[in-house]
C-alpha positions as CSV (number, residue, x, y, z in Angstrom):
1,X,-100.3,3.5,-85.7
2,X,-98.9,2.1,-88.9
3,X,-96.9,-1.2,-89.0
4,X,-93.9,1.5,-90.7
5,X,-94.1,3.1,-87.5
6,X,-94.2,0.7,-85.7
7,X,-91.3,-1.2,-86.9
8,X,-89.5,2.2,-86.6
9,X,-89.9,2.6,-82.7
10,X,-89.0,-1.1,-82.5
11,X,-86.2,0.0,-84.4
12,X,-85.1,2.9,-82.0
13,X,-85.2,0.8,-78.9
14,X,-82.6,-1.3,-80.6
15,X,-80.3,1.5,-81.1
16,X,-81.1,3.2,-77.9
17,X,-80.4,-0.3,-76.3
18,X,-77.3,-0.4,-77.4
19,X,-76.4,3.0,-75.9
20,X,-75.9,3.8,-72.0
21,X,-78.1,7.1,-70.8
22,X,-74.4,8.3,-70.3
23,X,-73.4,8.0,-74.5
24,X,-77.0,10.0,-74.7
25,X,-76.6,12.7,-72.4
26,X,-73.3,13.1,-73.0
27,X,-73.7,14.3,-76.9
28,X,-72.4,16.8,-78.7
29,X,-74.7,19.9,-78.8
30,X,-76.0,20.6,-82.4
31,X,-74.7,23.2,-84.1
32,X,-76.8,22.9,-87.6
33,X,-79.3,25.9,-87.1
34,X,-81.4,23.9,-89.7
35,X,-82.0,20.9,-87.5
36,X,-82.0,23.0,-84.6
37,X,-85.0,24.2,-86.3
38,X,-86.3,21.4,-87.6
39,X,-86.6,20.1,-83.9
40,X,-88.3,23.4,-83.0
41,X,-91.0,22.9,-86.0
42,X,-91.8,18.6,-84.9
43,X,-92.0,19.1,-81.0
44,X,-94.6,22.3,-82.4
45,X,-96.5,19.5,-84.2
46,X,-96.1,16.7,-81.7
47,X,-97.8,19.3,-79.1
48,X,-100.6,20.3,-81.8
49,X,-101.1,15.9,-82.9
50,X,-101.1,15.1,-79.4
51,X,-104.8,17.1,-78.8
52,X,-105.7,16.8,-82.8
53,X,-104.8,13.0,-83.9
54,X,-102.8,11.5,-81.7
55,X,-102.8,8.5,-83.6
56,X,-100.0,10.2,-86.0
57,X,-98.2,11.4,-82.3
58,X,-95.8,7.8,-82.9
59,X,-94.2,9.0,-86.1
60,X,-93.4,12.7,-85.4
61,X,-92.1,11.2,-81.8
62,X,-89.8,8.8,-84.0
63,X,-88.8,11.1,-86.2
64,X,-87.3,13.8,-83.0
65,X,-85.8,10.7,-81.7
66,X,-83.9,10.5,-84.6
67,X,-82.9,14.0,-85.3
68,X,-81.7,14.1,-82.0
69,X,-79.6,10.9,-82.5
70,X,-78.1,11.6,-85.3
71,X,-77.4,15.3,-85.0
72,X,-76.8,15.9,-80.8
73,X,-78.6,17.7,-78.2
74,X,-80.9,20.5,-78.9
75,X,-83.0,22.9,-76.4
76,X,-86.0,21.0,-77.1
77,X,-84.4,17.4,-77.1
78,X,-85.8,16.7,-73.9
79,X,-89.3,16.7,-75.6
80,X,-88.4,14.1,-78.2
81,X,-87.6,11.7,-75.2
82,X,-90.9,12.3,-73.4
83,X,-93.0,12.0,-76.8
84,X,-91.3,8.4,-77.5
85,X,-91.2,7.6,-74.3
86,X,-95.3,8.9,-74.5
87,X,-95.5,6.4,-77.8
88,X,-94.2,3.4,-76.2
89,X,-96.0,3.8,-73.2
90,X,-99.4,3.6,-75.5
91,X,-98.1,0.9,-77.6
92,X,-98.3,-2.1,-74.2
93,X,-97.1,-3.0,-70.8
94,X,-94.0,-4.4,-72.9
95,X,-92.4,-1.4,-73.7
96,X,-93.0,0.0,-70.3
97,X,-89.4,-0.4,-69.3
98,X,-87.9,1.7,-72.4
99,X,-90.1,4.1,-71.5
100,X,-89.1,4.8,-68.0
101,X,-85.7,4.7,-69.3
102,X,-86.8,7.8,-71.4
103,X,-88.2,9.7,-68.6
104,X,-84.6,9.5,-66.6
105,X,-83.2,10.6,-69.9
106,X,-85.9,13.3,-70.1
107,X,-84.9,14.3,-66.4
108,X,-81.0,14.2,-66.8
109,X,-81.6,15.9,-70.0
110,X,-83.5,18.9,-69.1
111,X,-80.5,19.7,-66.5
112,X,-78.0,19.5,-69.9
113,X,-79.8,21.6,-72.6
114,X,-79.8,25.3,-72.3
């Protein structure tokens, strides 16, 4: 992994530190059919890097993080919390922590999205 990428999951465990798992699941729902499909396309690539180079697995994870942020709640949002929380869980017994926070969010998630 890249220090860019790197320094862009360090990054998101800022922002998501900042926000309870109640802020996250209680989002809006996106409405944006682009992003909506956007998501769709990166968890289709996240599933395809994580058996042909994982290595790049960390930046598509990032970037689904982000889109979710940003833009709400998607059908497939619970996948952008189990591919970071998949990334920091490879990156060291120091980010094991966020990363079990992203498996409850994963969890509470799956009941919220359609």
């Amino acid at each position: 992994m890249n220090d860019n990428v790197v320094i862009g999951l360090q990054s998101m465990i800022a922002t998501l530190h900042n926000m309870t798992d109640e802020f996250i699941l209680t989002m809006t729902m996106a409405t944006d059919k682009r992003v909506i499909f956007l998501v769709k396309v990166y968890a289709e690539l996240a599933n395809m890097l994580h058996f042909i180079n994982p290595s790049l697995l960390g930046s598509v994870s990032l970037r689904l993080a982000d889109l979710t942020l940003r833009n709400g709640l998607t059908p497939l949002c619970p996948l952008a919390f189990v591919y970071l929380g998949a990334t920091l869980l490879n990156m060291g017994t120091e980010y094991i922590v966020h990363a079990c926070r992203l498996g409850g969010c994963w969890m509470a998630s799956c009941l919220l999205c359609p």
